[in-house]
C-alpha positions in Angstrom: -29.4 26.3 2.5 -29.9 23.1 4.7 -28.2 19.6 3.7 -31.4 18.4 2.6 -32.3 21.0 0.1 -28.0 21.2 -1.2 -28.5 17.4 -1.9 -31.4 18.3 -4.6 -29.0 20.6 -6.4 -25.3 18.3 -6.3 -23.2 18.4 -9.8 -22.4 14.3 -9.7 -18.9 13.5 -8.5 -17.2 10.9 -11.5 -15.6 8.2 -10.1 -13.1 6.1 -13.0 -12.8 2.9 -12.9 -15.2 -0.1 -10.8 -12.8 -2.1 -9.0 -12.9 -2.6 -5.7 -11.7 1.1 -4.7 -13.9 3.0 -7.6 -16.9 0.6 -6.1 -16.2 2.0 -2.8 -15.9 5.2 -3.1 -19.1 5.8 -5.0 -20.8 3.9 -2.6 -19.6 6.3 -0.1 -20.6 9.2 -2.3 -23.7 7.8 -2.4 -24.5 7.2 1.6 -23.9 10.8 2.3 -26.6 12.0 -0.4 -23.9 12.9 -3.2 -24.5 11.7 -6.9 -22.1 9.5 -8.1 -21.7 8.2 -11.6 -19.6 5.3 -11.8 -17.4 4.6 -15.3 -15.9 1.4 -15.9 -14.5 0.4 -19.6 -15.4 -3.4 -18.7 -17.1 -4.9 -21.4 -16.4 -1.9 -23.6 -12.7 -2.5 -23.3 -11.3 -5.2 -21.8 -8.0 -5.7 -20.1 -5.9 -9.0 -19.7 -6.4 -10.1 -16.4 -10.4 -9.5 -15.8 -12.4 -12.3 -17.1 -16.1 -10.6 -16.6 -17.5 -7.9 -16.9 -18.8 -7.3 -12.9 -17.7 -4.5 -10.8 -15.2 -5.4 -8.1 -13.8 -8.5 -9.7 -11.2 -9.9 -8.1 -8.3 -11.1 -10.6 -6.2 -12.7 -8.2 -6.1 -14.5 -5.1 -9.9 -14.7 -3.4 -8.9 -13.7 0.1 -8.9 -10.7 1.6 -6.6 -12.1 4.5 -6.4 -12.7 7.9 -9.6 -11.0 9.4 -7.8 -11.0 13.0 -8.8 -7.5 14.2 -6.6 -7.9 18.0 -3.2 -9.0 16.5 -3.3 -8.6 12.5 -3.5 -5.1 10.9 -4.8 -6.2 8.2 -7.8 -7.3 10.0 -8.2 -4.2 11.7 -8.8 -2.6 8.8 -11.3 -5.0 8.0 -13.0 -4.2 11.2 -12.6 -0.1 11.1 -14.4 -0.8 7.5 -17.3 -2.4 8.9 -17.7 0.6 11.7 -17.7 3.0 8.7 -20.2 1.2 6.3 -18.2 0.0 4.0 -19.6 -2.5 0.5 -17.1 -4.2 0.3 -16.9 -5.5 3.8 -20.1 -5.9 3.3 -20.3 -7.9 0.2 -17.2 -10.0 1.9 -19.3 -10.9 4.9 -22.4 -12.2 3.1 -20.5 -14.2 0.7 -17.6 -15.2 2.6 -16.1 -19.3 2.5 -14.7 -21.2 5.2 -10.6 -20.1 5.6 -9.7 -20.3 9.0 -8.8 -17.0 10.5 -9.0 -15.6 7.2 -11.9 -14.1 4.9 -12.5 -15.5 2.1 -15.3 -15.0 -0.3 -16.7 -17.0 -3.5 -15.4 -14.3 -5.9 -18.4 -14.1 -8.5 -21.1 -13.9 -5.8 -19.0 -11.4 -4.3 -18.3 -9.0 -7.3 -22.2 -10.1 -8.0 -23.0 -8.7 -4.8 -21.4 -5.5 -5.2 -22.8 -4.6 -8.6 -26.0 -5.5 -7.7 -26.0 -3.2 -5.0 -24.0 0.0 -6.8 -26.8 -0.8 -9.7 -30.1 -0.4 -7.4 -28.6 2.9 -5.4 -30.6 5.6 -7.0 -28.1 8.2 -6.4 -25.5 6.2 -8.2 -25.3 6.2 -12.2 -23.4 3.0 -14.0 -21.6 4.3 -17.4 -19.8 1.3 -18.9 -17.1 3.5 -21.0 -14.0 4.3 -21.2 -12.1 8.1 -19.9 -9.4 7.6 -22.7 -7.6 11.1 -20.8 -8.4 13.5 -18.4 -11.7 14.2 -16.9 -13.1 16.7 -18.6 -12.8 20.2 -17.2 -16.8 19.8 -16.2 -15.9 17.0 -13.9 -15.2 19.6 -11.4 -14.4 16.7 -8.9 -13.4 13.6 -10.2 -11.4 10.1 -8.7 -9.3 8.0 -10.4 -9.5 4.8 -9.4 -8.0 2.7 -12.1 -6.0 0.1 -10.2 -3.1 -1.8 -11.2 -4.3 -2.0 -15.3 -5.1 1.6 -15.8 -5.7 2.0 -19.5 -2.9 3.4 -21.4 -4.9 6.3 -22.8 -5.2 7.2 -19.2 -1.9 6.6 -17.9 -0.2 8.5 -20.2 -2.3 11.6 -19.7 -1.6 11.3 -15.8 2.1 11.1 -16.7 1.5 14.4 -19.2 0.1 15.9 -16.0 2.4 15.1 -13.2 5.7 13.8 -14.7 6.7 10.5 -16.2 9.1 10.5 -13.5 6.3 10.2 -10.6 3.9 7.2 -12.2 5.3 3.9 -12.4 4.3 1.3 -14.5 6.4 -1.8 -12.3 7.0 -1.7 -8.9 10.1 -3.4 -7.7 10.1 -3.5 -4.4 12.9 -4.6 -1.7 11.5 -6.3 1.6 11.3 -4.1 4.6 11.8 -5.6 8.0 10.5 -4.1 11.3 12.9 -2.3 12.6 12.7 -3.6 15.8 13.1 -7.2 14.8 16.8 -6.2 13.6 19.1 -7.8 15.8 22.1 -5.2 16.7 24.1 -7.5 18.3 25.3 -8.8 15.4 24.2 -5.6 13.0 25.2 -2.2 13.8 24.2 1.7 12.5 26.5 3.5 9.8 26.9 5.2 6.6 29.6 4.1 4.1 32.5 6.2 5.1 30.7 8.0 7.9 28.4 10.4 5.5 25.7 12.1 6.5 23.3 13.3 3.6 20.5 15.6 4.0 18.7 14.9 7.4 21.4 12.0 8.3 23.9 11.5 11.2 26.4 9.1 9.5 24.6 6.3 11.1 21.6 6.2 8.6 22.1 2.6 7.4 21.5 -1.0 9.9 24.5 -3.1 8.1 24.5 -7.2 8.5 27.5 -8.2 8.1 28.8 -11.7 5.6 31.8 -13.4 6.0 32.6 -15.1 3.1 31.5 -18.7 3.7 28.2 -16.8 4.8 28.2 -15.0 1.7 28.8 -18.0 -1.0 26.1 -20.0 0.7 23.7 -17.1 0.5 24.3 -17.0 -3.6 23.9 -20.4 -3.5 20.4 -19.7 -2.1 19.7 -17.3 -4.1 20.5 -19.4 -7.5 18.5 -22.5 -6.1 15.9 -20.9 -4.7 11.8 -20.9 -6.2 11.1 -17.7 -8.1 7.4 -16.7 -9.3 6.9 -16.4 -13.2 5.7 -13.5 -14.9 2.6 -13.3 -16.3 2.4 -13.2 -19.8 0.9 -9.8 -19.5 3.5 -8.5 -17.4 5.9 -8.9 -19.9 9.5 -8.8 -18.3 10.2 -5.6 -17.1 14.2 -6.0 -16.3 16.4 -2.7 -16.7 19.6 -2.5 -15.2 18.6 0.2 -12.4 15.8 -2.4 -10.6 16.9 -6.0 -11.4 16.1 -8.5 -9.2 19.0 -9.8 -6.9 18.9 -13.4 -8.2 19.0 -12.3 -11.9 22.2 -10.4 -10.4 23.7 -13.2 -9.1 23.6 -15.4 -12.1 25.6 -12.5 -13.9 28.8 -13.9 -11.5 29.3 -14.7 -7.9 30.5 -11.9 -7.3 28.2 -9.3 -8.9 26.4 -8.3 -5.7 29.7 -8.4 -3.3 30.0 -5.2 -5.9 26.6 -3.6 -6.3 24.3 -4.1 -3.5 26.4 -5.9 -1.4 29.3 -4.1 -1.2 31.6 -3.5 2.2 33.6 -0.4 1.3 33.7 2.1 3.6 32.4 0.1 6.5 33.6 -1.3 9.8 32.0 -4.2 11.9 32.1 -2.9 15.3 31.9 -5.9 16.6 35.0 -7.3 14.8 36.9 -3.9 14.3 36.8 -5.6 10.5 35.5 -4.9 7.1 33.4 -7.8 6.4 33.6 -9.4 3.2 29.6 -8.4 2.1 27.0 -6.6 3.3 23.0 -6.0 3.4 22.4 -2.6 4.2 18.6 -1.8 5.7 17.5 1.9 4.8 14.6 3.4 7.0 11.5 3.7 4.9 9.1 6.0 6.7 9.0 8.9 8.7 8.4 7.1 12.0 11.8 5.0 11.5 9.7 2.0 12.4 10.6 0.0 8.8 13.5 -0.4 7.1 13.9 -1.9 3.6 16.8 -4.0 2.6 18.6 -1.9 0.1 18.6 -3.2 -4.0 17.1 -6.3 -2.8 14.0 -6.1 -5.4 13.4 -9.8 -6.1 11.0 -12.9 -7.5 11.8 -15.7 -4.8 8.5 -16.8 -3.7 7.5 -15.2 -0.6 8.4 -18.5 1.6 11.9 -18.3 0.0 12.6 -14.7 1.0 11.7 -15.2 4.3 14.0 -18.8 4.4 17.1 -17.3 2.8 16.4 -13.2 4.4 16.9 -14.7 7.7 20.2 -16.6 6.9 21.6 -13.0 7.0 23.2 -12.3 10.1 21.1 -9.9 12.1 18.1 -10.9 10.3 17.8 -14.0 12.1 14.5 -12.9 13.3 13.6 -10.4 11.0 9.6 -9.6 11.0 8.7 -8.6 7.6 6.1 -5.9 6.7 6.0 -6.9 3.0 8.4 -9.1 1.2 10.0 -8.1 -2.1 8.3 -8.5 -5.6 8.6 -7.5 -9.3 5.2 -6.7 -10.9 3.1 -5.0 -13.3 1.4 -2.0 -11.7 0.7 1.4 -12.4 1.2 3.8 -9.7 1.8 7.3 -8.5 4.2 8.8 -6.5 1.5 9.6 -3.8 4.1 10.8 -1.1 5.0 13.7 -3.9 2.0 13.8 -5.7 -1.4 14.2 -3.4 -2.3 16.2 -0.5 -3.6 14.6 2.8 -7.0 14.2 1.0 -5.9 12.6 -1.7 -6.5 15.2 -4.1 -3.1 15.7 -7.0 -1.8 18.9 -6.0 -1.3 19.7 -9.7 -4.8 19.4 -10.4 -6.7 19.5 -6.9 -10.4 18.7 -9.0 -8.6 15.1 -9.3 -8.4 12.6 -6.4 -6.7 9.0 -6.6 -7.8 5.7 -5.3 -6.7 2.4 -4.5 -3.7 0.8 -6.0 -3.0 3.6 -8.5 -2.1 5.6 -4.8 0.4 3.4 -3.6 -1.6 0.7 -1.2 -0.8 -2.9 -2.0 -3.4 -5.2 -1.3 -8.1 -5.9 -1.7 -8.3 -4.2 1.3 -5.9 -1.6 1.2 -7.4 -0.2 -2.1 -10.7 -0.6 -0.9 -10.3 1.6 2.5 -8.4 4.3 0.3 -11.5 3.8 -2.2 -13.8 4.7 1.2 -11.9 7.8 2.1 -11.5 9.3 -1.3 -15.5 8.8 -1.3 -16.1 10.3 1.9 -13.9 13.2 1.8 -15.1 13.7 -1.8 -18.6 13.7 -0.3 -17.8 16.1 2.7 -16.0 19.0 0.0 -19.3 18.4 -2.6 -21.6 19.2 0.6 -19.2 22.3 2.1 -18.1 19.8 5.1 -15.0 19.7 6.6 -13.9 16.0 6.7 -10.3 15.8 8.7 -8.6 12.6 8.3 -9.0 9.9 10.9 -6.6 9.4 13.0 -2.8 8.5 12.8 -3.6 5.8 14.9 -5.9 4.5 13.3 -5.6 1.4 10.2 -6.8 3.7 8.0 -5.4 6.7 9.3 -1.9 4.8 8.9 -2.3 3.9 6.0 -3.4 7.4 4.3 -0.6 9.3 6.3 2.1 6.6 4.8 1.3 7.3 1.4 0.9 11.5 1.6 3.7 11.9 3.3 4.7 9.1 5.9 6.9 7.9 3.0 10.1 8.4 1.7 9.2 9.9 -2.0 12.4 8.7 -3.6 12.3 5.2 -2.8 8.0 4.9 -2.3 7.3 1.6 -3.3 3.7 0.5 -2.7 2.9 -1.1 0.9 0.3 -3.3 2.3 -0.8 -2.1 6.0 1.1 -3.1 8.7 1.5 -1.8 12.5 5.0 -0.8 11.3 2.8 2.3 9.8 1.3 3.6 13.2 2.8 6.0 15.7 4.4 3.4 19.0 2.7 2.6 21.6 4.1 4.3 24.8 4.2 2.2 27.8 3.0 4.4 31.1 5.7 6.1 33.0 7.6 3.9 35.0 6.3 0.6 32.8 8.2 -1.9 30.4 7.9 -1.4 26.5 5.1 -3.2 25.2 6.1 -5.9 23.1 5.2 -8.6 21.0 1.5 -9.7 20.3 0.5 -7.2 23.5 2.2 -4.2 21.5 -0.7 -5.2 18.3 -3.3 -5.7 20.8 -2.3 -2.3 22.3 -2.0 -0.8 19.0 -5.8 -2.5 17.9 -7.8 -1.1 21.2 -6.2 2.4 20.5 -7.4 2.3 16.9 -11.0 1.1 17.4 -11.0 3.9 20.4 -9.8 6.7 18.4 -11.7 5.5 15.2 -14.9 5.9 17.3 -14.2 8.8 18.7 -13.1 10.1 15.6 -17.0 8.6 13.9 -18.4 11.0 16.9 -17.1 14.6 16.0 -17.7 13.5 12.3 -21.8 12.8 13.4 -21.9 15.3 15.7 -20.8 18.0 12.8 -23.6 16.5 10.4 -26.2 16.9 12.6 -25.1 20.2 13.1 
């Protein structure tokens, strides 16, 4: 049977929810000749951050960043999206607003945009309704793409399925530095008495050493400096295993010299000394590129973090991948949880999308969105559909969250280069540093992404 005559005869594939990722991923379905019907609970039920009813609304900010694609990963995702036909790039372009070197769009002629154009694709079918559980078993391939809000009715099914342990329903999340930004002149590798756990050497943390005028004017920092509010949505999701380091310190000035903080079973090697407090740096993927500093979950605004981080000796020049936050946000454990095409392992019929996956970020949810889509597409048609590439933005990005990351600290991450494989200098060169190291790390992405487009055309035309 040729790929013309299978496409007559295609069972729909149900895509849940019509954010930015959900919107994606049918329109993905749909440009490879696969039926998609598309359920969002918008107007049906509503949530408490949406305020219309249009597919892809954007709830927050109304940028989608820098759109830098040489030095800014973020903007080479952009870029890769546009080479692989993506709506909401698409949508962004034609409705984007004067923002410097970042894009910007007018948010309800954006999400205008994209329903307009999900509601005239024949192949795509708009149910405005609510899954209040698990596909049913018909749905014999289904993504969830329900985003930060998921409904509860849906949430607590997922949990049923997988394990309450492996959704989350806040992420707190630490800030994790490149590690190459760490300076080890005045930091230095070790465990706490030497240790080594499973797959460890004894030198598995990067320690920053305080002294203790260093560490009193850091809690005085931390006391004076700007937090972010929760919204009243959020509610105010403190328990004592994830507080944020601020809320800590205004337990007693000494609470984090004992929790996070602490010094025992550690020696400066540059002093031959204990130090009086410490911030310990864990790596936080597979590559050994990131580290995160450990218990440091906080609500300083992001300018603050980055002020008062680099106060810590070592840190002084810390590059930060993502900076630390308490929200509201429901999301899997994708490293445990999904297979390298996104499909739950429990329940392979199921694939997962956007934020619910992991990804932090428009643009991030919206490329995970795209591959669900397209590798959704490629199994409905018998098609192989291999990943792209490691090196790739979106190849990163999809390798961090099945596996790249640690499972039992995954926290959700925005793209970063911090996520590709290094760039190896030729034999006999320097290492590439700097802004030439993104700019080497951007022309072996667009290379290998259109090399990668090749095999994939070459194969349908086959």
């Amino acid at each position: 049977m040729t790929h013309n005559t299978l496409k007559h005869t295609l069972k729909p594939v149900h895509v849940i929810g019509g954010g930015l990722a959900g919107s994606e991923a049918a329109w993905q379905l749909a440009r490879a000749g696969v039926p998609a019907v598309l359920h969002e609970m918008r107007p049906v039920r509503g949530t408490d951050a949406h305020q219309g009813e249009g597919l892809a609304e954007l709830v927050c900010s109304n940028s989608f960043r820098s759109d830098d694609a040489e030095y800014n990963a973020v903007g080479l995702l952009h870029e890769e999206m546009r080479r692989l036909g993506s709506l909401i790039m698409t949508a962004a372009d034609v409705h984007k607003l004067p923002a410097g070197g970042a894009l910007a769009v007018d948010r309800d002629a954006f999400s205008g945009e994209v329903t307009a154009r999900l509601a005239s694709q024949p192949l795509i079918e708009i149910r405005r309704e609510e899954v209040d559980g698990l596909p049913p078993e018909d749905w014999d391939s289904a993504i969830v793409a329900t985003g930060p809000l998921t409904s509860p009715a849906l949430a607590e099914a997922v949990s049923g399925l997988t394990g309450s342990e492996d959704l989350a329903f806040f992420d707190a999340i630490a800030p994790i530095v490149h590690k190459d930004s760490v300076n080890l002149e005045a930091a230095w590798f070790q465990s706490r008495y030497d240790k080594a756990g499973p797959g460890g050497d004894g030198a598995d943390y990067i320690n920053c050493p305080l002294d203790r005028e260093g560490y009193e004017a850091f809690i005085d920092a931390l006391l004076a400096g700007e937090k972010t509010e929760f919204k009243e949505w959020e509610g105010t999701p403190y328990f004592e295993g994830c507080l944020p380091i601020e809320v800590m310190a205004e337990r007693g000035r000494e609470t984090l010299r004992f929790g996070p903080m602490k010094p025992v079973g550690l020696t400066d090697p540059h002093s031959d000394r204990r130090p009086y407090a410490v911030v310990q740096l864990r790596q936080d993927n597979a590559l050994g590129t990131l580290y995160n500093l450990v218990g440091f979950q906080t609500k300083l605004k992001y300018a603050e973090q980055v002020r008062i981080f680099r106060t810590i000796p070592g840190l002084e020049q810390a590059e930060f991948a993502r900076l630390g936050g308490l929200h509201r946000n429901t999301f899997l454990n994708a490293p445990e949880l999904l297979d390298g095409a996104l499909r739950l392992k429990a329940m392979p019929r199921l694939r997962f999308a956007g934020q619910i996956t992991g990804v932090e970020g428009y643009v991030e949810s919206a490329a995970i969105g795209l591959l669900a889509g397209r590798f959704a597409a490629a199994e409905r048609l018998g098609d192989a559909h291999p990943a792209p590439p490691a090196t790739t933005a979106h190849g990163a990005l999809l390798g961090h969250i099945t596996g790249g990351a640690d499972a039992k600290t995954f926290q959700p991450m925005n793209v970063n280069f911090g996520l590709f494989p290094p760039i190896e200098p030729p034999p006999g060169k320097k290492k590439i540093k700097g802004r030439d190291r993104k700019a080497a790390m951007s022309a072996r992405a667009l290379s290998d992404l259109e090399t990668w487009q090749a095999s994939q055309a070459r194969q349908a035309a086959e």
